[in-house]
N, C-alpha and C positions, 0 to 999 in steps of 0.2 A: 792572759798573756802578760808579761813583767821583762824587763831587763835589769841585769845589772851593770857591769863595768866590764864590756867584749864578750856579754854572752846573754841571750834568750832561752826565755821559758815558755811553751804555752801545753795547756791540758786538751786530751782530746774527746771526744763526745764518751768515753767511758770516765773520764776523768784521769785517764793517764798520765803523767807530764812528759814533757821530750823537750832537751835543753840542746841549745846548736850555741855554737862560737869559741873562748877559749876558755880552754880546762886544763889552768894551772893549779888550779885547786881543787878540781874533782866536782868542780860548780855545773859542768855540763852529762855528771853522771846522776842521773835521777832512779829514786828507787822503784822499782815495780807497782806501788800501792796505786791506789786510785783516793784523788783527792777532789773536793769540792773547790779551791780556793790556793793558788798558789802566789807568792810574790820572792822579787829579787832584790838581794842586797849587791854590796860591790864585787864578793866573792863566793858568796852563795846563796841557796834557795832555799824556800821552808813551803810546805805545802800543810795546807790544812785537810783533817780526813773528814769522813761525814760525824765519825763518833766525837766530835770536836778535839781531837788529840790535833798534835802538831808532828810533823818529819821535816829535820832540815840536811841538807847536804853542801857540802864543799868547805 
């Protein structure tokens, strides 16, 4: 789990993410993947995958 500035992130035992609070920037729309390792910046999120790639959103 991580936040950033009005909004949270945490992953779920698949590795989902699910982001709640505000999405003025599309900070609380996460993509489908499944990541090992997520964090938050002020306006958005980046999730690490298992293949070590990165996805960020917002």
């Amino acid at each position: 789990m991580d936040s950033g500035f009005d909004f949270a992130c945490a992953l779920d035992a698949d590795g989902r993410a699910t982001c709640w609070g505000d999405d003025q920037h599309g900070q609380t729309e996460a993509p489908s993947d499944a990541f090992v390792k997520i964090s938050a910046g002020r306006t958005h999120a980046c999730g690490l995958r298992a293949d070590g790639t990165v996805r960020c959103w917002g």
